[in-house]
N, C-alpha and C positions, 0 to 999 in steps of 0.2 A: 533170334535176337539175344534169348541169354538171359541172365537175372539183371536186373536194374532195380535202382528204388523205384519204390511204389509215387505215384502224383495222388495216390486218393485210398480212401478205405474202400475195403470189397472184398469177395467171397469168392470162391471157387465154384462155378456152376456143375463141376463134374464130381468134388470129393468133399464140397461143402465148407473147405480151410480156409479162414479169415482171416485176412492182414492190416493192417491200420497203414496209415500216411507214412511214407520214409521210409516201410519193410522192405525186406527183398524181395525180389519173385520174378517168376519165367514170365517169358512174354514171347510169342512167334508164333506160325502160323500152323495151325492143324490142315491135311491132305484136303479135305474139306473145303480149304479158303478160310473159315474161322478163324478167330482167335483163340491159342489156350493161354491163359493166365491162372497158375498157382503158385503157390509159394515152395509146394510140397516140389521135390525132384521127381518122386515118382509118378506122380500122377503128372508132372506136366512130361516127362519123357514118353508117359504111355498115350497122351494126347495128342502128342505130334506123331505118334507110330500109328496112328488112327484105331488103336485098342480103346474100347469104349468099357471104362468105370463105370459107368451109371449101367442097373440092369433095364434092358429095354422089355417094354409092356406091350405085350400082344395080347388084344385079345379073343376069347374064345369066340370061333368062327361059328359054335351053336348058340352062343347067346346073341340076344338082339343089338343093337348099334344103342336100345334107351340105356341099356342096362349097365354099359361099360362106361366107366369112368376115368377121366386121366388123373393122375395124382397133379395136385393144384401144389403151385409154387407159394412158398412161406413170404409173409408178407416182408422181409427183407430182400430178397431176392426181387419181389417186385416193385421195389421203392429204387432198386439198383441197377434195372430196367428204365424204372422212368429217369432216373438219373443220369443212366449213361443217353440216354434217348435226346434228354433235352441238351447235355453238353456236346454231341457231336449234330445230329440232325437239326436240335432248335436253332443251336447258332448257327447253322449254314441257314437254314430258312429265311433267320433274320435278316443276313445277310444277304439274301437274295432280293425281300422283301423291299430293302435300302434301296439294294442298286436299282431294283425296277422302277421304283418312287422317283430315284435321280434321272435315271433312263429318257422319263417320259415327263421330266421334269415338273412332278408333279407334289406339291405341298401340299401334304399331309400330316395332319397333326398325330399324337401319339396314339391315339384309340384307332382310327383309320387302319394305322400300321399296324395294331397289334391284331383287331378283327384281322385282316390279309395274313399275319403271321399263325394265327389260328386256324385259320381256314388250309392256308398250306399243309402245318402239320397233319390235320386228321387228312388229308391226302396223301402225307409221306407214312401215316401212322397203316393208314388202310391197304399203299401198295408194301410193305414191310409184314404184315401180319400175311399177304396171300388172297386176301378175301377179294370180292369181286367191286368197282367200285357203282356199280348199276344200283 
């Protein structure tokens, strides 16, 4: 896709480069399916070549599985997760939530809708993370 302005402030998940509202920045698909988004040229042309910046964590196959830890994401990063989370999945949810309300023509007041809107997400949250939903 190319540089475009930015719709929002954000960070680069692979080189950490942060843009505000209106910046430039790469936007297209990594070999992957993903998204890369940075501002930087080189990190986002090494993203779509599927060269991986970030160094990956193996870890050691004599130590136990307690002992290994992953490097935890900075709490900007995960505020930017929830953010992108709720502006693409919450509003389809919500929107889902409407039309089955209308569907089944069924009046429901605002609490109603939002418990079913909550209930959806930790279902789209659960099958999104991998875990099992049993």
């Amino acid at each position: 896709m190319g540089k475009r302005p930015s719709d929002r402030a954000g960070k680069c998940k692979t080189c950490g480069t942060a843009w505000n509202n209106g910046d430039q920045i790469n936007l297209g698909k990594k070999p992957d399916g993903n998204w890369a988004v940075c501002p930087s040229d080189e990190c986002y042309n090494k993203q779509i070549k599927g060269v991986s910046a970030k160094p990956t964590v193996t870890p050691n196959p004599k130590e136990s599985l307690n002992n290994f830890t992953k490097p935890s994401k900075s709490a900007d990063d995960c505020a930017l997760d929830v953010y992108a989370f709720h502006n693409t999945v919450g509003k389809y949810a919500w929107d889902k939530i409407e039309e089955l309300f209308k569907e089944h023509k069924v009046k429901a007041d605002l609490t109603q809708k939002i418990i079913s809107w909550e209930g959806l997400l930790k279902v789209y949250a659960m099958v999104w993370s991998g875990k099992s939903l049993e």
